[in-house]
N, C-alpha and C positions, 0 to 999 in steps of 0.2 A: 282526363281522369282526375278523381279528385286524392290527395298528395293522400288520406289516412286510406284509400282501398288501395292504392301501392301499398303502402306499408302493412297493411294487413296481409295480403297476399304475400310479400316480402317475410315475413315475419312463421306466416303460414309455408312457406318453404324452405324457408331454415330451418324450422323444430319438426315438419318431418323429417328432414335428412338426416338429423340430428337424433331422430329417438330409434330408429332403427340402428343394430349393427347389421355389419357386411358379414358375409360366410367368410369362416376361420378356416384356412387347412394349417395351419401352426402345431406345433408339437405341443405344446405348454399346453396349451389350451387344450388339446384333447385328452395330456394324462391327467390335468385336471380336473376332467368330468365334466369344462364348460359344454361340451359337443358332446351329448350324447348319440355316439354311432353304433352301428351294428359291432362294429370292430370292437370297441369300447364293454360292453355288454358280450361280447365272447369270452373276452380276457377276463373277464371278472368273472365270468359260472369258471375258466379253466382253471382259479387260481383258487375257487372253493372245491374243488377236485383235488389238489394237490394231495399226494401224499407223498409224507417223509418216510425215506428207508430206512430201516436201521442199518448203521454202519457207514452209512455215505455220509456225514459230517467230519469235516475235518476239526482236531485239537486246536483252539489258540491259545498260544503261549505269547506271552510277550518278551521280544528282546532284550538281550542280554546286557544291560547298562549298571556303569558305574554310578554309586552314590557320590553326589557334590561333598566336596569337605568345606563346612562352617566353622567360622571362630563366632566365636559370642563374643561381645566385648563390651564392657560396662562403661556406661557416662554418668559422671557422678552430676551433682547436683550444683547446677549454676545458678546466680543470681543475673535475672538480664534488668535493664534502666529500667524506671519506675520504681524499682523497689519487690518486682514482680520475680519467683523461682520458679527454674523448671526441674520438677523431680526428676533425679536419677533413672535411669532404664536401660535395657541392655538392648542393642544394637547386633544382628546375626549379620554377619560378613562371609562371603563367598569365594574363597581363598583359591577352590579349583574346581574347576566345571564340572559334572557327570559327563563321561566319555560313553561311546556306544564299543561294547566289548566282541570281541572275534567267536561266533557258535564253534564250540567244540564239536563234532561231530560225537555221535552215544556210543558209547561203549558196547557191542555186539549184539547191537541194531539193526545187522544186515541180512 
């Protein structure tokens, strides 16, 4: 055989295998609409049916945390070599963390 009909055939069975993909059962791949299935196409007309009750939402409130305490502190104005200043500016410093604070239970809530 002559060496370029191997390589053509060779070459011809690599970029088929190659331009096909294989069947997915993968999750990703099917919430991401690569796979369009029957399954896929139910969930979506059931999720344009949805309807919101009133009442059934729960309030989000967010947790009960403390504010950080900052100093501010002023840097006055240096001259650095070359001859070159750096103007003054004020520096915020973090002196004590925000804490996560204990929910009180409400007041005649019950």
């Amino acid at each position: 055989m002559k060496p370029s009909l191997i390589f053509s055939a060779l070459l011809l069975y690599v970029t088929a295998g190659c331009a096909t993909r294989a069947p997915s059962d993968y999750e990703l791949d099917r919430r991401a609409g690569l796979l369009p299935t029957a399954e896929v196409e139910r969930l979506k007309r059931e999720a344009n049916d949805v309807r919101q009750v009133a009442g059934a939402s729960k309030v989000v409130r967010e947790p009960p945390r403390s504010k950080p305490r900052l100093e501010r502190i002023w840097v006055y104005d240096q001259e650095l070599d070359g001859g070159y200043w750096l103007q003054g500016t004020y520096v915020f410093l973090e002196v004590e963390p925000g804490r996560w604070l204990e929910e009180t239970p409400t007041q005649g809530g019950k």
